[in-house]
C-alpha positions in Angstrom: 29.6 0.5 86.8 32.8 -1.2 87.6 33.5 -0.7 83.3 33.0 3.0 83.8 35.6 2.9 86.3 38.1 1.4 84.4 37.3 3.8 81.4 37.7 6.9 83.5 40.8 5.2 85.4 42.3 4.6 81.8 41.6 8.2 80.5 43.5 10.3 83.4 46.5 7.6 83.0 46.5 8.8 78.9 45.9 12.6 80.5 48.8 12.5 82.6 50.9 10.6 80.4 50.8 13.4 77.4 50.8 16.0 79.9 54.4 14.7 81.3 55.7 14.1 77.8 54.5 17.9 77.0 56.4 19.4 80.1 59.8 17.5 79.0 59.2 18.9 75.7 58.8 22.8 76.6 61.0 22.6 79.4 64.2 24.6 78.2 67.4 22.7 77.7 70.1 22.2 80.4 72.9 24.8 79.4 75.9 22.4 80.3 74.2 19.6 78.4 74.0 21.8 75.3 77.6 23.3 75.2 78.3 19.7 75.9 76.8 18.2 72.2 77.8 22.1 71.0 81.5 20.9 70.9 80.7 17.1 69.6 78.6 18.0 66.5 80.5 19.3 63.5 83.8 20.0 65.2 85.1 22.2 62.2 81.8 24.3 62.1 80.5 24.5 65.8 83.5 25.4 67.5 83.8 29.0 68.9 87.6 29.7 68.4 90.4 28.6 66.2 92.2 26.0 67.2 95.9 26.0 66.5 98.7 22.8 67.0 101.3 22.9 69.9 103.3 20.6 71.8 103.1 21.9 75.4 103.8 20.3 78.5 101.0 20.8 80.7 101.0 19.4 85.2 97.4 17.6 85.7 95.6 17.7 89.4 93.9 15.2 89.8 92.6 13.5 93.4 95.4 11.0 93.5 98.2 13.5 92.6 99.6 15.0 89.5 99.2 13.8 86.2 101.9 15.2 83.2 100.7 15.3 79.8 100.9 17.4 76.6 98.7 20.0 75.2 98.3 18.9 71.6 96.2 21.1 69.8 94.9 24.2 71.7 92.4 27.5 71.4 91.2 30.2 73.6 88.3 28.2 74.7 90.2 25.0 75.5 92.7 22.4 74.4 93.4 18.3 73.6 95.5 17.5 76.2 97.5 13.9 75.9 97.3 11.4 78.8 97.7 7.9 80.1 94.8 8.1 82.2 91.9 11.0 81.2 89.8 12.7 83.7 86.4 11.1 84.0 83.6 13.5 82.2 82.6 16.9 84.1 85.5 16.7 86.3 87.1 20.3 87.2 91.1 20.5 87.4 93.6 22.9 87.3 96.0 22.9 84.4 99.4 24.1 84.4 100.7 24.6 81.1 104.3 25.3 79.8 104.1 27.7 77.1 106.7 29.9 75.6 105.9 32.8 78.0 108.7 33.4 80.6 106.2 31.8 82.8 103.7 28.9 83.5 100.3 29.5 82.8 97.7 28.0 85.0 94.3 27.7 84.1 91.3 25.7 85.0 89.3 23.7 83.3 87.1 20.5 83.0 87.0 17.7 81.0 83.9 16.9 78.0 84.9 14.3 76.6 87.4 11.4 76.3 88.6 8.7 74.2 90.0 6.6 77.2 87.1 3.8 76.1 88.3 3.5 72.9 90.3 0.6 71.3 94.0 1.6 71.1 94.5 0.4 67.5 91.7 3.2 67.0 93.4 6.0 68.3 95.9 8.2 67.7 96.2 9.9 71.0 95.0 9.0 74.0 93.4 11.8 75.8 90.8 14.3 76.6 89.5 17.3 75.6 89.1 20.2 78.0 87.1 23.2 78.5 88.6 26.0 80.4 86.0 27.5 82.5 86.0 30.0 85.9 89.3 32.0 84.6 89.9 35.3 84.8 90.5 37.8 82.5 93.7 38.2 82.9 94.4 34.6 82.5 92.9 34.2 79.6 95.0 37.6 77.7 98.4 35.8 78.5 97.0 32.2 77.1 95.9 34.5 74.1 99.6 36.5 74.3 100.7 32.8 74.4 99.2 31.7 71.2 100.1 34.7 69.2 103.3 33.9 70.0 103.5 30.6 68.9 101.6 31.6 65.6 104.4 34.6 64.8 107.2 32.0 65.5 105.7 29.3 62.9 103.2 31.7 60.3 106.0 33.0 58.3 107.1 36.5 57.3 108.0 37.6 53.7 111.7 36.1 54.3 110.3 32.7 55.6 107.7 32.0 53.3 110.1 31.8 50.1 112.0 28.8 52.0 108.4 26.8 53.2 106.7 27.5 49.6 107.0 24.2 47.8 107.2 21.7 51.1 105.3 20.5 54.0 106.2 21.3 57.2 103.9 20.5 60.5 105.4 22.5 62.9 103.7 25.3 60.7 100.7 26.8 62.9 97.2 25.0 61.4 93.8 26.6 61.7 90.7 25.1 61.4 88.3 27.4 59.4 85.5 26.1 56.3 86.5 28.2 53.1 85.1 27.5 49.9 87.7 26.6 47.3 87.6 25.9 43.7 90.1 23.0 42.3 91.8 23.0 39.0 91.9 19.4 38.1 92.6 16.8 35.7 88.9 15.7 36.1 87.8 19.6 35.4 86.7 21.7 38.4 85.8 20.6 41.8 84.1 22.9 44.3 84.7 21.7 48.0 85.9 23.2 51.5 88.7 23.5 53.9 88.7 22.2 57.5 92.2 23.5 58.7 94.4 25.4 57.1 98.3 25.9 57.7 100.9 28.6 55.6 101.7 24.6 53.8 99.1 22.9 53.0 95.5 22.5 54.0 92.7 19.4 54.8 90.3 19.5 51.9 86.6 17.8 52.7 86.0 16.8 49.0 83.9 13.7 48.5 86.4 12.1 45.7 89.7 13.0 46.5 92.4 13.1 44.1 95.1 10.6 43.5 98.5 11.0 45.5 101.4 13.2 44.0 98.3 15.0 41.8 99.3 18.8 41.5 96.4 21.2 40.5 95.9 24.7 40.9 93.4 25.8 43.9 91.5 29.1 44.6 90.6 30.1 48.0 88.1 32.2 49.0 89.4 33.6 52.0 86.5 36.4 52.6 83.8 37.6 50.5 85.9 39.7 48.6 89.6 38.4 48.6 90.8 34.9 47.8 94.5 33.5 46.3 95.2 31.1 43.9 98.4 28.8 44.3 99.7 25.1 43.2 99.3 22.8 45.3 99.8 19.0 45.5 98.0 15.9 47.1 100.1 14.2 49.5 97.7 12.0 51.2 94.1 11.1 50.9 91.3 9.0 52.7 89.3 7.3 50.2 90.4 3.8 51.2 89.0 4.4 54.6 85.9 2.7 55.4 83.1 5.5 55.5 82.3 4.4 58.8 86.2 5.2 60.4 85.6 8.3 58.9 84.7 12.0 59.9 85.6 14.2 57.0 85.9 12.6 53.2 88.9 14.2 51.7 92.9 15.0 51.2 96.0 16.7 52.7 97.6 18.8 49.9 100.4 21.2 50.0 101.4 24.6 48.6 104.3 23.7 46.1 106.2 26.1 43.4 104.7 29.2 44.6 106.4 33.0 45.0 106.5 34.0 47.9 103.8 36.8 47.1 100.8 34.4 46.5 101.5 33.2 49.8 101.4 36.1 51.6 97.5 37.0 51.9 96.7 33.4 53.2 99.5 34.2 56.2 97.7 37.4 57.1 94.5 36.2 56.8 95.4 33.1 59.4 96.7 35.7 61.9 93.7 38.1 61.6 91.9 34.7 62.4 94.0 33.5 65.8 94.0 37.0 66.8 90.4 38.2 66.8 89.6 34.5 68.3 90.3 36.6 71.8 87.8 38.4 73.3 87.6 39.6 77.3 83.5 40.0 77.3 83.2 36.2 76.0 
């Protein structure tokens, strides 16, 4: 008797345990929770808008005051701001932001994720990365007038290209978008990808990247059916990087020796990309 208890005891333990596990199964995912892993997988690939460089000042509130920073790298749907001391995760703020409208712009926005835990002889910038959330429509068409104006004062005109064409410069605006390209090499041809993109020079994700100073020709396939092939050169590479400090294999090359023509298609093609990154309905 008292082992027919126990067996029947046992069995509705099992019956309720799988029945629990099957609930947290079906039970559909928390929203915040997946926009939050969204951004943190395969930054290059999963993220909505195009992300473009800037230095801009930006006034934190926080709940013991004001905290200054600068806006490192920014897109429609949020920005890398720079800090001493990072919001802790989930925490709403409101952001005003120095850009080079006539006025501030303030937005608000919350904070998923942080590197304030990470050794400093790790990072490059301490900081956070915010989301901008609850803003109106309005708000978001002068941070979007704000970016297009940062990208025609650094993407270069027909004049402008000619003097960049053959040299690096950062201040030039840099896009992350994955095109296919196709290297010219002194090892043959190598197929690989970009992850951002600038009117001088590009991040190529290859998994043997070339030797410094290398020049090669590159195609890239900048739609289905339009690509441009210039020279470029390697000017700095991470193959001596442990693979475990390392998120992208590859190389920072430059567009050297090229007229001013071959140039021109990659410049349209990064301002077709900032500029359709805005849309009111999102």
């Amino acid at each position: 008797m008292a082992y027919d208890f126990i067996l029947i005891f046992f069995i509705l333990v099992v019956t309720l345990t799988a029945a629990v596990i099957i609930v947290k199964l079906l039970r559909p995912q928390n929203k915040e929770t997946s926009s939050l892993k969204s951004w943190h997988l395969s930054p290059e690939e999963k993220r909505q808008h195009p992300r473009i460089d800037v230095n801009w000042p930006v006034t934190i509130e926080t709940p013991e005051g004001t905290e200054e920073g600068v806006i490192r790298n920014i897109s429609i749907g949020g920005a890398f701001v720079i800090c001493k001391n990072p919001l802790p995760l989930n925490e709403s703020t409101q952001l005003t932001i120095q850009t080079p409208l006539d006025q501030p712009l303030i937005l608000n926005g919350k904070s998923i994720w942080t590197n304030i835990n990470v050794q400093d002889d790790k990072v490059v910038n301490k900081g956070m990365r915010m989301q901008f959330v609850h803003n109106t429509d309005e708000d978001l068409k002068l941070l979007h007038q704000a970016l297009i104006t940062t990208s025609q004062q650094t993407l270069p005109d027909d004049e402008a290209t000619k003097k960049i064409s053959g040299r690096e410069n950062r201040k030039d605006t840099r896009v992350d978008v994955s095109w296919p390209v196709e290297m010219e090499t002194s090892l043959g041809t190598i197929k690989a990808q970009t992850r951002h993109v600038s009117i001088s020079g590009a991040f190529i994700a290859c998994h043997e990247p070339l030797p410094l100073t290398e020049q090669f020709r590159i195609t890239i396939m900048l739609s289905k059916d339009k690509q441009i092939s210039v020279n470029a050169e390697v000017v700095w590479s991470n193959i001596n990087v442990p693979d475990d400090k390392v998120v992208n294999r590859g190389m920072g090359i430059r567009f050297v020796n090229n007229p001013k023509d071959d140039l021109k298609p990659l410049s349209i093609a990064l301002m077709k990309i900032i500029a359709d990154s805005f849309n009111p309905k999102d």
